[in-house]
N, C-alpha and C positions, 0 to 999 in steps of 0.2 A: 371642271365640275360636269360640264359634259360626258364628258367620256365616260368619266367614274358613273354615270346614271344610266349609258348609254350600252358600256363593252363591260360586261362582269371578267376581264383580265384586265382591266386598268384598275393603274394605281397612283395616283396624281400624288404629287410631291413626295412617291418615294413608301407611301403609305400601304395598308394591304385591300389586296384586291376585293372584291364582291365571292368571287371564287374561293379564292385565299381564306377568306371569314366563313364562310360557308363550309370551311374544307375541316379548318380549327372546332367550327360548333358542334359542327357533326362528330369529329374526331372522341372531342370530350363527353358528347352524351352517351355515345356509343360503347365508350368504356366506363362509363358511370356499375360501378357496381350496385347491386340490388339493394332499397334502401331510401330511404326518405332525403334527399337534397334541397337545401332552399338556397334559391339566387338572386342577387340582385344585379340586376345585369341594362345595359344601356340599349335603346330601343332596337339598333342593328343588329343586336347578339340575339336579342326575340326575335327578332323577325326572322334571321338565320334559322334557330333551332326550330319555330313553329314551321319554316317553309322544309328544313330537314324532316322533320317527324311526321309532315304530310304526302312527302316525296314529289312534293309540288316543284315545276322548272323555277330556273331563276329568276324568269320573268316576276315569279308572283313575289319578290321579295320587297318590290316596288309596292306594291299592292298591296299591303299587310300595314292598317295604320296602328301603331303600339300608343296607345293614348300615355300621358304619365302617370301615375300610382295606380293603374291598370294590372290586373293579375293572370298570370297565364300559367294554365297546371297541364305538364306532361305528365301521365302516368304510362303505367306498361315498363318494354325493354328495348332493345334496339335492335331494329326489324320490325317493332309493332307497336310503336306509340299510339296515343291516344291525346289528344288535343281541349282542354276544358278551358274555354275563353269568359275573362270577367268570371271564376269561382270564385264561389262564397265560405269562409272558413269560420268556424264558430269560436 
């Protein structure tokens, strides 16, 4: 557990890395075509995309507390997100 919190290339029993996840999140937001997406995704996978789409180091992925039933709106495109934390949807 260490490690995994410590070295974003560890990957304790085999699993993927902090890098690895980060690599994946970005991957799929990036090619998200134009168009409204809704996700329901587990706090690691927000914390990835939100620390992607602010170009924030890996450091801040530690830092990113994702409360649960918490809502998180990327709009924009890849290259130029935008980050709406806790929106309100009517």
């Amino acid at each position: 557990m260490a490690a995994w919190l410590s070295d974003p290339d560890a990957a304790p029993h085999g699993g993927e890395s902090l890098r690895e996840l980060r690599a994946r999140v970005a991957g799929w937001l990036d090619g998200l075509e134009p168009g409204t997406v809704w996700a329901v995704a587990e706090p690691d996978v927000i914390r990835a995309a939100v620390a992607h789409a602010l170009g924030a180091p890996e450091a801040a992925f530690w830092r990113l507390d994702v409360r649960p039933r918490s809502s998180v709106e990327l709009t924009g495109r890849a290259g130029r997100w935008n980050v709406g934390i806790g929106s309100v949807r009517d």
